[in-house]
C-alpha positions, 0 to 999 in steps of 0.5 A: 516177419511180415504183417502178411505172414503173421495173418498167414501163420495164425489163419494155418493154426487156427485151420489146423486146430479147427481140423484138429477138433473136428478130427476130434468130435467125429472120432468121439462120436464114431466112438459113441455110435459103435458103443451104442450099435453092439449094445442091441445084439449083446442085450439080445444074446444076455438079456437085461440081466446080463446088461445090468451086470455088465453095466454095474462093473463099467460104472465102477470102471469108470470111476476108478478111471477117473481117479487113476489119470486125475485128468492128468493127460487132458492136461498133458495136452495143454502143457506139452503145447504150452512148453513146445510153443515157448520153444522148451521142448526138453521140457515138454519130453520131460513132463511125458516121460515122468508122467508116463510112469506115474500114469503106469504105478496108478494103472496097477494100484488103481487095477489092484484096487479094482480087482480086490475090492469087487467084492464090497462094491457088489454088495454096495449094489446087491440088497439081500433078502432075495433067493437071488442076491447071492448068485447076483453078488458072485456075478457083479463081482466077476464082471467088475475084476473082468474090467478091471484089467483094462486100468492096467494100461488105460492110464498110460495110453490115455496119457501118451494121446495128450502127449500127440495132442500136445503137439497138435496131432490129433490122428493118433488119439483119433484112430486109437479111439475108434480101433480100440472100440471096435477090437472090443467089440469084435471080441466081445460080440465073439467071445459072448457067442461063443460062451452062451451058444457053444458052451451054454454059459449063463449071463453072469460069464457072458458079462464077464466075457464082455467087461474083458473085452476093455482090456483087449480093446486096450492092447488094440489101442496101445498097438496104434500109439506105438506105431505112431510113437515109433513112426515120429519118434525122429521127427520130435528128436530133430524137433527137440535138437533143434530147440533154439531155446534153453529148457529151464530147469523147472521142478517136476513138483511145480508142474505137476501142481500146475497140471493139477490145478487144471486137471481137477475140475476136468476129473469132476466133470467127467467122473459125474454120469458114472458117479449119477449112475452108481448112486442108481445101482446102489440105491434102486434095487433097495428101493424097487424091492421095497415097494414089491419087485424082486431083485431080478425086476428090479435090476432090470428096471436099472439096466432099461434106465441107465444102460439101454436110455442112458446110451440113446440119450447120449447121442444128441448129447455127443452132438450138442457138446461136441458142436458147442465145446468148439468154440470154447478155445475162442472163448477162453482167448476172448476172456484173456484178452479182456473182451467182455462184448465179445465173451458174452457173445460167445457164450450166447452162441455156445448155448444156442448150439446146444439148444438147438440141437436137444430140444427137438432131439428130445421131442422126437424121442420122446414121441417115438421111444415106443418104436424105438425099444421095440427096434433096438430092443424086441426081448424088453419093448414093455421098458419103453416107458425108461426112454420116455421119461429118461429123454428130457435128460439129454436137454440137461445133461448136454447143458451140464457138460456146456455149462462147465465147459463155459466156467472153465473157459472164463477160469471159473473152474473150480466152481464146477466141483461146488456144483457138481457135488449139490447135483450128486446130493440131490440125486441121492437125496430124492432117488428113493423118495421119487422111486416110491413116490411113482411106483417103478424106475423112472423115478430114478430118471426124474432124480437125474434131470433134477440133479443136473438141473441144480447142477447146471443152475448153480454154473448158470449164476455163477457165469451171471455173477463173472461176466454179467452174462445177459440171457435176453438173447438166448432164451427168445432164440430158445422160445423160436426153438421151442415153437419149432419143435413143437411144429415138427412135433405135431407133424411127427405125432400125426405121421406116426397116428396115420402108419400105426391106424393101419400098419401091424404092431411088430418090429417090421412095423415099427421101424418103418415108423422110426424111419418115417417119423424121424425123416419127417421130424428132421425135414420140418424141424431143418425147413423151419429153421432155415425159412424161419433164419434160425439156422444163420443165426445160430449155425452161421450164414451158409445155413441162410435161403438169402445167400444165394441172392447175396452172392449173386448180387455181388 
């Protein structure tokens, strides 16, 4: 093969896995984006009661999601790659097809599990001594066997995704994603609907209705992978016929070690906002209750906090992560290749990213979460307070989940566990302790950004110990950021101080607000990077004033 085709192989590879990844991020967010709209009519419909239920059954769900796949279909991803570039397709088909079965045994233990263990794991998260703590144990436990069906099929289709990804097929993941959510969706907002405006039901059923909604949404997804499984299916038989090389004869306990070798520090990081929310369902009604509040205030202060902030947060989040995590591929080839310059170079720019875009995310959240609870939330506007203190987390959170992205890419994955564990501690340890300490919920967010923060500093050393990563660089670029978001800050503030002297304090009036205020703040921030250079440095030279002028003088 000629020099020239080489560079024209590797330039179409490295277009389709860009395309890939970017087919990727924006199903992932189109994802979060839907399962963060549905949430402001549900909360409508159910209260901060219903939420509180429906949230308490989908932490636990999570869990055992986690536990159920171990991260084996992530892995699958890389395997089926790995094996399929080496030529040895039989045992790419191998792996899925053995995998697909064990991934269908665990959906019905860990469902089972699931289903039989609701009981406990509502009192886990119901204190008694309430008039209320009965009635609220028998609708935690009905709300978590309701998504508990879902871990049926989950694991099996999460497994069959990694297996197209495998192949470099990113559009069967990618719709099912977005199908799946909006069939849960449409059922949920239905079924709740139907339940409390035809039949009167209390919130209790109308979560339960709710938390079914997974396993529907499942169905909608399987549906899409077996259309496209079906669809393909003889393309991948031509594929594996046509093999030119021998499949050796490689043990399934051999690679399954070595998918779980890489598998496990991906479940750690993934199982880690669940498990930070279960320590606050487990632990704030307790500690709410002992300073005065009932269960029902109590329980609502967890839902303004880790169901109502948490899915805000999570937006900027998703954007930040999903721009950083591109570039941990090149990272990873980087680092094999020995290229220590070059490693620490990326590593810069994937911090860079993130910080570029949570910080002044934060500023904007934190000047408008009034405005913004108002909007999204008119029964509960009094919580804006949880948004408030809650919105520093998205600084944090996104630096966790870039953090361990970086270890895993310069091999240091295991460390993540070490670290995510220290973070979980301090969470437990300084929930309750915070709770008393400021007198209501919020404590509970402050033990968050904490948590993570010990987290994300223990992967910090360790990343300093590895590739001797110098910080000069990202920190007087964040100190640039910094300054600019407190320009546009500033500007927001005054915007917002001009329409509140004389606009009415309803929802009307505080959308315009919201609108207004995050138009401005988005224009100044984005002006300011790009008179200030910020954005070519970090997004690259297309974001640059003097590009037109380069080109011109070409």
């Amino acid at each position: 093969m000629s020099t020239v085709s080489k560079k024209q192989e590797t330039s179409s590879s490295n277009t389709g896995f860009v395309r890939g990844t970017m087919l990727l991020s924006g199903a992932s967010l189109i994802s979060r984006a839907l399962g963060l709209i549905y949430l402001f009519p549900f909360q409508f419909m159910v209260g901060a009661t219903g939420i509180m239920f429906y949230t308490y059954a989908y932490n636990y769900y999570a869990i055992m999601i986690g536990l159920a796949t171990a991260g084996i279909p992530v892995a699958v991803s890389k395997f089926v790659a790995k094996y399929n570039a080496m030529g040895e397709y039989d045992t790419s088909e191998r792996l899925y097809r053995s995998g697909l079965k064990i991934m269908s045994i665990t959906g019905v233990i860990s469902f089972l599990a699931l289903f039989l263990l609701a009981p406990y794991l509502a009192h886990r998260a119901i204190p008694g001594g309430d008039v209320n703590s009965a009635a609220y144990i028998d609708a935690v436990t009905m709300t978590i066997r309701g998504v508990s069906f879902a871990l049926i099929l989950i694991p099996a289709m999460s497994m069959t995704r990694g297996y197209f990804q495998g192949y470099q097929s990113m559009g069967p993941t990618a719709i099912s994603q977005i199908l799946e959510q909006i069939v849960r969706i449409i059922f949920l907002l239905a079924g709740v609907s139907i339940a409390i405006y035809l039949f009167d039901s209390d919130a209790a059923w109308a979560a339960t209705i709710a938390t079914f909604s997974a396993f529907i949404g499942a169905i909608g997804s399987v549906a899409v992978l077996v259309y496209y499984f079906r669809k393909r299916a003889p393309g991948l038989k031509a594929m594996r016929d046509g093999q030119t090389v021998v499949s050796p004869d490689r043990p399934l306990s051999g690679l399954y070690k070595e998918l779980l070798t890489y598998a496990i520090p991906i479940v750690m990081v993934g199982l880690s906002t669940p498990l930070y929310q279960v320590i606050d369902q487990n632990t704030m009604n307790a500690a709410l209750q002992s300073i005065g509040y009932t269960l029902e205030a109590a329980g609502n202060a967890t839902a303004y906090l880790i169901a109502d902030s948490h899915k805000i947060v999570l937006i900027p989040v998703s954007v930040a992560t999903g721009l950083s995590l591109s570039a941990t591929p090149l990272l990873t080839a980087s680092f094999t290749q020995g290229d220590m310059r070059k490693v620490r170079k990326q590593i810069s720019q994937i911090y860079q990213l993130a910080f570029f875009v949570t910080i002044p995310a934060v500023v904007g959240m934190i000047l408008l979460s009034e405005e913004t609870f108002r909007v999204l939330f008119p029964k509960d506007q009094a919580a804006w307070v949880y948004l408030l203190s809650y919105a520093p987390s998205a600084l944090f959170l996104a630096l966790y989940s870039v953090t361990a992205a970086v270890l895993q890419g310069i091999n240091r994955q295991y460390f993540t566990i070490v670290a995510t564990l220290a973070g979980l501690l301090t969470k437990y340890l300084l929930n309750a302790p915070l709770i008393h300490w400021v007198g209501d919920g919020t404590g509970a967010g402050y033990a968050t950004i904490l948590g993570y923060l010990v987290a994300t500093g223990l992967m910090f050393f360790r990343i300093t110990q590895t590739v001797k990563f110098p910080f000069s660089t990202v920190l007087r670029r964040t100190s640039l950021i910094m300054i600019l978001s407190a320009i546009m800050g500033a500007s927001v503030a005054l915007v917002k101080w001009g329409l509140t002297s004389w606009l009415p304090e309803t929802m009307l009036g505080s959308l315009t607000v919201l609108i207004v205020g995050a138009g401005v703040g988005i224009g100044v921030f984005a002006g300011l990077a790009i008179w200030s250079g910020l954005a070519e440095a970090v997004l690259g030279r297309k974001f640059s004033m003097k590009r037109g002028r380069g080109n011109a003088s070409r």
